[in-house]
C-alpha positions in Angstrom: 41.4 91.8 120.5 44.4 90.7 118.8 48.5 91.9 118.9 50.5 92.9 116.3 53.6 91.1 116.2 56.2 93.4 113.7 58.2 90.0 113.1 61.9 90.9 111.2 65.6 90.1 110.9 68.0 92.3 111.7 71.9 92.5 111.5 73.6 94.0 115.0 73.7 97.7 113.6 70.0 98.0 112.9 69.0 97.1 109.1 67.4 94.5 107.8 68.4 94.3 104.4 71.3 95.6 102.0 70.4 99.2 100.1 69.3 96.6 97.2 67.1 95.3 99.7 68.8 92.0 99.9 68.9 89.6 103.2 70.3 86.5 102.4 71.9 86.3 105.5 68.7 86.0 107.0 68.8 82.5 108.5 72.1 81.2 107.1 72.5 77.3 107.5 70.9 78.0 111.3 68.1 74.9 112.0 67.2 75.9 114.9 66.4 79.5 114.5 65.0 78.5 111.3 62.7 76.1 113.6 62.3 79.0 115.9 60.8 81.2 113.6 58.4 78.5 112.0 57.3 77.7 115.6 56.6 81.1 116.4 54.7 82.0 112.8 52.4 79.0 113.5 50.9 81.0 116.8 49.4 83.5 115.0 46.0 84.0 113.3 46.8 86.4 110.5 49.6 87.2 108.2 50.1 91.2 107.1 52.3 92.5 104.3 52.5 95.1 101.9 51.6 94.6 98.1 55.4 94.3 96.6 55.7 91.7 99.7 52.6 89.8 99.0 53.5 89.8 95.1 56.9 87.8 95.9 55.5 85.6 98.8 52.4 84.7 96.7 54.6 83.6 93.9 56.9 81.7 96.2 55.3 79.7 98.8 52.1 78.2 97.5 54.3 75.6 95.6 57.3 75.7 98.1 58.3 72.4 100.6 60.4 74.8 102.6 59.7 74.7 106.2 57.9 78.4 106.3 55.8 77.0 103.9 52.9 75.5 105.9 52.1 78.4 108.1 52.4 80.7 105.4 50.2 79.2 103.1 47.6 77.7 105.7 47.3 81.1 107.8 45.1 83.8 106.1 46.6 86.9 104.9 45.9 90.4 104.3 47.7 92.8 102.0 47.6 96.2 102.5 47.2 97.8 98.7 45.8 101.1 97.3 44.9 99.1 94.1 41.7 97.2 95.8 41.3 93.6 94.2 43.7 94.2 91.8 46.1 92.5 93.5 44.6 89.7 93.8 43.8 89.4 90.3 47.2 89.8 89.6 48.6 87.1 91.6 46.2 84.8 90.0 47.3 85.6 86.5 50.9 85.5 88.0 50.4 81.9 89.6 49.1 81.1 85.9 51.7 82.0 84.4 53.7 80.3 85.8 52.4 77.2 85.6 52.5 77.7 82.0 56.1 78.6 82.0 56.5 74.9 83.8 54.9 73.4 81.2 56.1 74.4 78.8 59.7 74.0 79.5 59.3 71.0 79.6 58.7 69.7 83.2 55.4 68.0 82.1 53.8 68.6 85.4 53.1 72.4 86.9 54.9 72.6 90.7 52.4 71.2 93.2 50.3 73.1 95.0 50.8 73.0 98.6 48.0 72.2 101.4 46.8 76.2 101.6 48.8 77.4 98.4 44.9 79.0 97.3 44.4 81.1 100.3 46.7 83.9 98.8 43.9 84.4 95.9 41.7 85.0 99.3 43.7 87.3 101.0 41.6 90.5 102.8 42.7 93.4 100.9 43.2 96.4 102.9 43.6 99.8 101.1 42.0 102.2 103.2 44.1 104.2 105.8 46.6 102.2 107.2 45.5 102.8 111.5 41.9 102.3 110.3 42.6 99.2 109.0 44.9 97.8 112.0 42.3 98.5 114.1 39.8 97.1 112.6 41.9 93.9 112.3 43.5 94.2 115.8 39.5 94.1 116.9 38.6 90.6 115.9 39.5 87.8 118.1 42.4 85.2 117.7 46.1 85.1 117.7 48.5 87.3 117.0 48.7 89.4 114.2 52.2 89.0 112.3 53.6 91.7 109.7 56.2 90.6 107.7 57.2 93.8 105.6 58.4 95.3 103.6 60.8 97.7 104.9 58.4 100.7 104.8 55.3 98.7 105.6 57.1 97.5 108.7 58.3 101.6 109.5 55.0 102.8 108.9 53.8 100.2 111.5 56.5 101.5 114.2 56.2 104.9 113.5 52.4 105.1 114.0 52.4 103.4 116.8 50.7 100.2 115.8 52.8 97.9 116.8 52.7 95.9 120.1 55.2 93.5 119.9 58.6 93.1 117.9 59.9 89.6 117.5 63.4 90.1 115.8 65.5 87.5 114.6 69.4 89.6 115.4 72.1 88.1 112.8 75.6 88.6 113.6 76.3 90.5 110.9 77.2 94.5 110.9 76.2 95.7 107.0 77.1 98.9 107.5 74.9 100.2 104.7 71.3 99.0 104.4 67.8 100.1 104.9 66.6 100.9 108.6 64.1 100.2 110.4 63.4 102.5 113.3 64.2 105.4 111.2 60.5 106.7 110.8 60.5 107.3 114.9 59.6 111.2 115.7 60.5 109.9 119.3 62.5 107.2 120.9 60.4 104.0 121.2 60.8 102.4 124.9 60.8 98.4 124.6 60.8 95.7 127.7 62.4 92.6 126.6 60.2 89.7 127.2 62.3 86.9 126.0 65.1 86.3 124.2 66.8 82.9 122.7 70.1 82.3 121.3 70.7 80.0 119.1 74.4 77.7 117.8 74.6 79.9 114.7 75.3 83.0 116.6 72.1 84.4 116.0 69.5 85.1 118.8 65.7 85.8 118.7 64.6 88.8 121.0 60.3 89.2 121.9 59.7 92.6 122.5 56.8 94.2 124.0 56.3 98.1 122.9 53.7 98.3 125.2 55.4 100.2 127.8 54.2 101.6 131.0 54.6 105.4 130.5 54.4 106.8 133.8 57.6 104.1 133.7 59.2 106.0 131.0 58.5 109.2 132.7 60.0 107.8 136.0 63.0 106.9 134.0 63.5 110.4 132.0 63.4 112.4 135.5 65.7 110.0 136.9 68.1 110.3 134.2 67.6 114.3 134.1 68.7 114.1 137.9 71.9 112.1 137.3 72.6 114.4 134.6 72.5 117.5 137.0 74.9 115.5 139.2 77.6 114.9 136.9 
């Protein structure tokens, strides 16, 4: 059996991107929690996105030198798509494309492909229901499972309950406006912090499990129900 590791950054009041869907203060000019997050996307065994994610990543790191770009490109991938092998099909004509655009601007050589840069013609396409398809994921043996997004990919995952770990990379930034993440939850979600990390760029990496204990959480609410009679 494998986790699922919802893996996101977030700014201190709870989004993790601009109503535009922008996060460019993601990382910032941070090394280390840049290295941090590399680190930790290397112990995993599968990468899991949603097709708008998969259509930008696809395009992006098989030719990238970034430091992301090894484990993204040498892990496998899934996409999760209604469209069946479309997708697929569509990143290849996309990755075509581009090379011709290279080309013929003049650069005389298309961008290099990177050790792993084909896998993301490979990827498992998913486009049944969305549990069904954890599960049967979650079933086969390895590492972690990380989900990357998008923003309602990653809600979908936290408001069905498939999630059993949240690594989240917290930015010290408050946007005030921006897309949510938790606001799918029917319920409050109970978390245990298993780890945290800061790092010198004022941002700090938190491992959460969402595996929580319930009798726990029911200990808790009549605890909190007694103080509250006591006030």
């Amino acid at each position: 059996m494998r986790d699922l590791i919802l893996k996101m950054s977030i700014s201190i009041d709870g989004f993790v991107s601009d109503l535009d869907g922008r996060n460019t203060w993601m990382f910032g000019a941070d090394q280390e929690a840049k290295a941090w997050g590399v680190e930790f996307i290397w112990n995993s065994s599968l990468h899991i996105m949603r097709s708008r994610s998969f259509r930008d990543m696809a395009a992006w790191w098989p030719t990238s030198c970034e430091q992301f770009a090894a484990p993204m490109n040498q892990i496998p991938k899934a996409v999760f798509s209604r469209r069946g092998p479309e997708i697929l099909r569509e990143v290849s004509k996309s990755a075509a494309l581009d090379e011709a655009r290279a080309v013929n601007a003049g650069t005389g050589q298309p961008a290099k492909l990177q050790p792993g840069g084909e896998s993301w013609a490979e990827a498992y396409v998913a486009s049944g229901d969305l549990a069904e398809e954890v599960a049967k994921l979650k079933a086969q043996e390895g590492k972690p499972i990380i989900a990357h997004g998008g923003v309602s990919f990653a809600r979908s995952l936290v408001a069905q309950g498939l999630v059993d770990q949240l690594a989240l990379m917290v930015a010290p930034v408050a946007l005030g406006k921006g897309l949510p993440l938790f606001s799918e939850l029917a319920a409050p979600m109970s978390l245990k912090l298993v780890s945290s990390k800061a790092f010198p760029g004022g941002r700090s990496g938190a491992d959460l499990s969402a595996n929580v204990n319930t009798s726990e959480n029911v200990c808790s609410q009549r605890t909190d129900e007694v103080r509250a009679r006591y006030k």
